[in-house]
KOLVEX-987314 format. One record per atom (N, C-alpha, C, O): residue in one letter; x, y, z; residue number from 1. Coordinates in steps of 0.05 Angstrom, whole numbers, always signed. Example, Ala and Ser with C-alpha at 12.3 -4.5 7.8 and 13.67 -1.06 7.14 Angstrom:
KOLVEX-987314
r; c1; c2; c3; k
a; +264; -114; +156; 1;
a; +246; -90; +156; 1;
a; +264; -66; +156; 1;
a; +285; -66; +169; 1;
s; +257; -45; +142; 2;
s; +273; -21; +143; 2;
s; +258; +1; +157; 2;
s; +268; +23; +161; 2;
//
This chain:
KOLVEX-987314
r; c1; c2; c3; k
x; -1906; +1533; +361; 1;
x; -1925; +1511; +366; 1;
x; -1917; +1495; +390; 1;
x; -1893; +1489; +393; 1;
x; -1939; +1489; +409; 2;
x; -1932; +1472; +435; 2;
x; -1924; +1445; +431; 2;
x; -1941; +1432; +418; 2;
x; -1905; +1433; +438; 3;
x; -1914; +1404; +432; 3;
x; -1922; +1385; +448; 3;
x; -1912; +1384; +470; 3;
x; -1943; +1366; +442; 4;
x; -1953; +1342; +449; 4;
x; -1935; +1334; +465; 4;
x; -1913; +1341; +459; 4;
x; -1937; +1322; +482; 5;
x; -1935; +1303; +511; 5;
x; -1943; +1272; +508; 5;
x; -1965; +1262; +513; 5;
x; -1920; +1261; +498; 6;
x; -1936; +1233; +489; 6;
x; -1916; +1220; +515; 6;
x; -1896; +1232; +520; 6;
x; -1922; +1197; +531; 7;
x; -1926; +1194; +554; 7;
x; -1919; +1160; +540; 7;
x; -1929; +1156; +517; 7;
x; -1907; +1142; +551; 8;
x; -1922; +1113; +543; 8;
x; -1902; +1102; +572; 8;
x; -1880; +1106; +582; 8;
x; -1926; +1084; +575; 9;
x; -1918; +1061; +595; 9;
x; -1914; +1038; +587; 9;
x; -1928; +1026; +571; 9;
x; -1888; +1026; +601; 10;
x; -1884; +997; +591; 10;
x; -1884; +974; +612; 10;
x; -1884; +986; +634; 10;
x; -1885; +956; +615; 11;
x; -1869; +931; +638; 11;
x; -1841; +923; +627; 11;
x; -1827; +907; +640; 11;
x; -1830; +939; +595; 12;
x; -1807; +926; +593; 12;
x; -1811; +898; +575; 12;
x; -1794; +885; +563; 12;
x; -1827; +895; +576; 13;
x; -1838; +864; +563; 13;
x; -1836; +861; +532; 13;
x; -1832; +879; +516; 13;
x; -1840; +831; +529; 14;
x; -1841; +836; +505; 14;
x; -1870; +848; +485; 14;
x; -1871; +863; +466; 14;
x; -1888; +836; +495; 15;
x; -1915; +852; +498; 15;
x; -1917; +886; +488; 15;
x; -1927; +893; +467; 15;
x; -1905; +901; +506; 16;
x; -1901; +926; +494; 16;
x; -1877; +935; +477; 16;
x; -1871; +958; +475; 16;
x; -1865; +918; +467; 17;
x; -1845; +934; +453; 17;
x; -1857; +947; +422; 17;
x; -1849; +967; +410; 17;
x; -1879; +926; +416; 18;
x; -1890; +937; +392; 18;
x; -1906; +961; +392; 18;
x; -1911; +971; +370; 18;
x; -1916; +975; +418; 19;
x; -1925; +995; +412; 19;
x; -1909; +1026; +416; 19;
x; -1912; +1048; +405; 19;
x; -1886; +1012; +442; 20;
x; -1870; +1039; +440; 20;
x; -1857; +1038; +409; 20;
x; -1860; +1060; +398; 20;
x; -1846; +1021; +395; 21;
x; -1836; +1024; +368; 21;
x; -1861; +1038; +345; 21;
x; -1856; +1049; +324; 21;
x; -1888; +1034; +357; 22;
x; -1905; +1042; +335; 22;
x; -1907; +1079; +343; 22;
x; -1916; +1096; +329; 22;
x; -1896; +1082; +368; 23;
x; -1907; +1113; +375; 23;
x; -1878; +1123; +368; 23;
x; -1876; +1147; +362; 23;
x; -1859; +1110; +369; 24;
x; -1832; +1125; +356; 24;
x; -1835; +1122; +326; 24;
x; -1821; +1139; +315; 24;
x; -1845; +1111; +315; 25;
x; -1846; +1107; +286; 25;
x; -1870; +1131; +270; 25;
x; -1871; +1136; +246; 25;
x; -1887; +1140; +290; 26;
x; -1906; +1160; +284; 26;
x; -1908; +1192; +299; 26;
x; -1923; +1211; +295; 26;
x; -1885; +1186; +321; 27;
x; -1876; +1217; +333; 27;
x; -1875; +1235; +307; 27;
x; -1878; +1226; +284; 27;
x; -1872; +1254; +310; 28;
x; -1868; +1278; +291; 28;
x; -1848; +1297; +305; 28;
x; -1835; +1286; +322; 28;
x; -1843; +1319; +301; 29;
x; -1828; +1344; +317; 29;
x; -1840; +1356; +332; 29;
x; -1831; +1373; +348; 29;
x; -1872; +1349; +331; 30;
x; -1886; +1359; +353; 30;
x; -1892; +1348; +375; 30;
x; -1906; +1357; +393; 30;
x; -1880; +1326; +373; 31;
x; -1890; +1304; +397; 31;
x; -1857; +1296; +412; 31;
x; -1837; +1286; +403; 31;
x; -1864; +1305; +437; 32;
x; -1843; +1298; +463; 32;
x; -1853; +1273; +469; 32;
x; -1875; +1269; +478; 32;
x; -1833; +1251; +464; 33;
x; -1836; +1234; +476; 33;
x; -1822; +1214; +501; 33;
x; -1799; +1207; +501; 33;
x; -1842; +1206; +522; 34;
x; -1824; +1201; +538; 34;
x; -1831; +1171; +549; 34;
x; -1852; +1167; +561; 34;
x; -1812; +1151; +544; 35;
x; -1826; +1123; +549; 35;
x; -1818; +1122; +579; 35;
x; -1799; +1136; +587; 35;
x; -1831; +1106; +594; 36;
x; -1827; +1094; +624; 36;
x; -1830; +1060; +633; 36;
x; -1851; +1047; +637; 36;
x; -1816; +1056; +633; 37;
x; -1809; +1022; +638; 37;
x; -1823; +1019; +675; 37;
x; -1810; +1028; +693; 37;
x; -1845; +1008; +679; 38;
x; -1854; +1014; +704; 38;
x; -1840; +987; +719; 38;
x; -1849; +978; +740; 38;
x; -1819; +976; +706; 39;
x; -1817; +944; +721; 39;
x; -1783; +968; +740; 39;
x; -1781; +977; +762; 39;
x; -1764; +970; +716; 40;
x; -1746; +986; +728; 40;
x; -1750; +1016; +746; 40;
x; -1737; +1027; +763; 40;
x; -1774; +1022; +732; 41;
x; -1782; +1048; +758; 41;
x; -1767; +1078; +746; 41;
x; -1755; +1073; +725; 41;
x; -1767; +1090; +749; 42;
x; -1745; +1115; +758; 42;
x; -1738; +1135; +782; 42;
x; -1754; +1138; +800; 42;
x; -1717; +1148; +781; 43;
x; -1700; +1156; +808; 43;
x; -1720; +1161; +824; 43;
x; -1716; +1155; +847; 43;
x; -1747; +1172; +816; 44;
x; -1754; +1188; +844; 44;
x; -1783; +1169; +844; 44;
x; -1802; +1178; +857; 44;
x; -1788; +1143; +830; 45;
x; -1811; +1143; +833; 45;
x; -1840; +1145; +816; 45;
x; -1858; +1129; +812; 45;
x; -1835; +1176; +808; 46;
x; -1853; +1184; +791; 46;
x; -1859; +1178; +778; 46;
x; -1883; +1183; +773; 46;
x; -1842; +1158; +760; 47;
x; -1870; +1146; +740; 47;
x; -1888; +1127; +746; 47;
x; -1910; +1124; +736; 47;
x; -1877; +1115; +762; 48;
x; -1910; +1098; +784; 48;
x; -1930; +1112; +792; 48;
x; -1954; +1105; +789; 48;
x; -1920; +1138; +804; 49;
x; -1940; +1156; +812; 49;
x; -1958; +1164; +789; 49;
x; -1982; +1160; +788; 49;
x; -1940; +1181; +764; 50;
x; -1949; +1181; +734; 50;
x; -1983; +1168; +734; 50;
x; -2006; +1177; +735; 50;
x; -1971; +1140; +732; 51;
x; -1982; +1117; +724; 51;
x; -2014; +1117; +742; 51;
x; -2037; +1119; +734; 51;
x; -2004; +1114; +767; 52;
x; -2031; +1115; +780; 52;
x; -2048; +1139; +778; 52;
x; -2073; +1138; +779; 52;
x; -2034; +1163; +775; 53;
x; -2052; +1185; +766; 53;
x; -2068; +1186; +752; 53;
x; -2088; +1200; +755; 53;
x; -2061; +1168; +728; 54;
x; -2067; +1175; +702; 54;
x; -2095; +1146; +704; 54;
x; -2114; +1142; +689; 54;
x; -2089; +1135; +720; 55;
x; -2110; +1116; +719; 55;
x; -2099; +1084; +707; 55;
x; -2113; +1064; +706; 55;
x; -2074; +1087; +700; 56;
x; -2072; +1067; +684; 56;
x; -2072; +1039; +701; 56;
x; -2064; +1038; +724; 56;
x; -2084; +1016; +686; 57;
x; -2090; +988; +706; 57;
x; -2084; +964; +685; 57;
x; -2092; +941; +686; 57;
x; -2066; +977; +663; 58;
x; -2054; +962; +648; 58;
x; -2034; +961; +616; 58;
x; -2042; +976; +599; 58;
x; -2015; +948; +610; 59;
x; -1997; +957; +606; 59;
x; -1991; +942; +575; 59;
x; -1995; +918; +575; 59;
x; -1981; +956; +550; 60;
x; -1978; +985; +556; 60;
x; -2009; +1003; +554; 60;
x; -2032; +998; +547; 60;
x; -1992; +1028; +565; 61;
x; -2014; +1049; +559; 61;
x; -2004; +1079; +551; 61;
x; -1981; +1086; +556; 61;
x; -2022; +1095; +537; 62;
x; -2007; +1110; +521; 62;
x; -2022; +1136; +537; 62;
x; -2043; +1131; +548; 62;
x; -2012; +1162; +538; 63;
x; -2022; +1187; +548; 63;
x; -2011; +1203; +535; 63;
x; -1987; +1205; +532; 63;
x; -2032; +1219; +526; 64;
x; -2023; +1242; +504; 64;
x; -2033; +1273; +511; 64;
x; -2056; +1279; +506; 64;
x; -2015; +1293; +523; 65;
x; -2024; +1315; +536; 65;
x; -2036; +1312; +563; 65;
x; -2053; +1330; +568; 65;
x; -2030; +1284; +591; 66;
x; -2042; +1286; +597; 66;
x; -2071; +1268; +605; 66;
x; -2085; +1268; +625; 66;
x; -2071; +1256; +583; 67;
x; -2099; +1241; +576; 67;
x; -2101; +1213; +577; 67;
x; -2120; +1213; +561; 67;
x; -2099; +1191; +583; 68;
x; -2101; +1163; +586; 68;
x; -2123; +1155; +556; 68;
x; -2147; +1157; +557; 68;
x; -2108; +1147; +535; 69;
x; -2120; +1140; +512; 69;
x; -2136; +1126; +525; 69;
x; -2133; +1113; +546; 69;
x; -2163; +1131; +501; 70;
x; -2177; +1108; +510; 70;
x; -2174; +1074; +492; 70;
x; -2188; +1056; +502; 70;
x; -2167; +1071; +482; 71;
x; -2154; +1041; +470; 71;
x; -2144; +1037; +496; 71;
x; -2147; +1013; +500; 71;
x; -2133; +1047; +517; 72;
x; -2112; +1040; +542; 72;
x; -2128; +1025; +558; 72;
x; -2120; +1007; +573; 72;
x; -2158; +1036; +557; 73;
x; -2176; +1027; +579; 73;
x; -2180; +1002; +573; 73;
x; -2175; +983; +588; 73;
x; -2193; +997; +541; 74;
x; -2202; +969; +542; 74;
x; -2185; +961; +507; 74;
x; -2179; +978; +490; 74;
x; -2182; +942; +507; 75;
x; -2181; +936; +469; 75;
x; -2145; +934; +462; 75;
x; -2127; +928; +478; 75;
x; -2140; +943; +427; 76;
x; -2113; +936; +435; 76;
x; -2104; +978; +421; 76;
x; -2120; +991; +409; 76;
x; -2087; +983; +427; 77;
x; -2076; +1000; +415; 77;
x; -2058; +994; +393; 77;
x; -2039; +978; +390; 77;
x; -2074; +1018; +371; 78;
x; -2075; +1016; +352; 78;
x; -2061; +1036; +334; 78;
x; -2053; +1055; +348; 78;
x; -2057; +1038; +305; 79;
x; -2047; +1056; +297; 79;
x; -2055; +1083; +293; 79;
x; -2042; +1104; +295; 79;
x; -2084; +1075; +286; 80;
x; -2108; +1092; +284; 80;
x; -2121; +1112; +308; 80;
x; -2132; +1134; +305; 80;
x; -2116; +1096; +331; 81;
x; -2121; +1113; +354; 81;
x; -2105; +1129; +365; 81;
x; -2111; +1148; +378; 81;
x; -2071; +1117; +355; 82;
x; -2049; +1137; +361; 82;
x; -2055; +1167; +347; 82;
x; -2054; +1189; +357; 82;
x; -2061; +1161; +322; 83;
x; -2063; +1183; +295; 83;
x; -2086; +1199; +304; 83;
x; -2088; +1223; +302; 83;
x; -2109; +1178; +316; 84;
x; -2129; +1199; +327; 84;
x; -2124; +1223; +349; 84;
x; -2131; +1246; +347; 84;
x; -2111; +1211; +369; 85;
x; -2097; +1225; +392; 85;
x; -2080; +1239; +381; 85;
x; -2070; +1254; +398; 85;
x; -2067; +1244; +351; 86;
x; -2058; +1270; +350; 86;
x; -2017; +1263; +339; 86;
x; -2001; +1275; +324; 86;
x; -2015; +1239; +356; 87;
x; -1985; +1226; +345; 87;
x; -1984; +1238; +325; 87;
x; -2007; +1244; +316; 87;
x; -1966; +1244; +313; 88;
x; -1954; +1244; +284; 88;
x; -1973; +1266; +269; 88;
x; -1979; +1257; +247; 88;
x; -1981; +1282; +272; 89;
x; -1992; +1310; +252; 89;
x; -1974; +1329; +271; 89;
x; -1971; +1324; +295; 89;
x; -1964; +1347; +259; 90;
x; -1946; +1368; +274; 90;
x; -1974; +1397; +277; 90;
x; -1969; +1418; +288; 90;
//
């Protein structure tokens, strides 16, 4: 089985810490997860780049395979939308 690409962006803030804790609390074994702090950056960059690819224009935001949830666009992210997107079912 492939696994999910769970993606989350932060500022580091206190703001997002409740959702990266809600997507580690509902990962499964199928879900790679990889958080990105966009205030500290990383070595090459990329997750800014990530970030703008993906469309994101605000923070946090969650991407799953790829995908810019949509809770990310407008509203709050939720448990329900994680579970929809696939988090946590292997």
């Amino acid at each position: 089985m492939a696994k999910r690409k769970v993606e989350v962006f932060t500022s580091g803030c206190p703001v997002c810490e409740p959702t990266v804790a809600l997507v580690q609390k509902l990962a499964c074994s199928s879900c790679d997860v990889e958080i990105y702090d966009l205030n500290k950056g990383c070595d090459t960059n990329e997750c800014r780049d990530k970030g703008k690819n993906y469309g994101i224009n605000r923070l946090p935001a969650v991407v799953v395979d790829g995908k810019l949830l949509d809770c990310c666009k407008q509203g709050a992210i939720t448990e329900q939308a994680l579970i929809s997107a696939g988090i946590g079912s292997n």
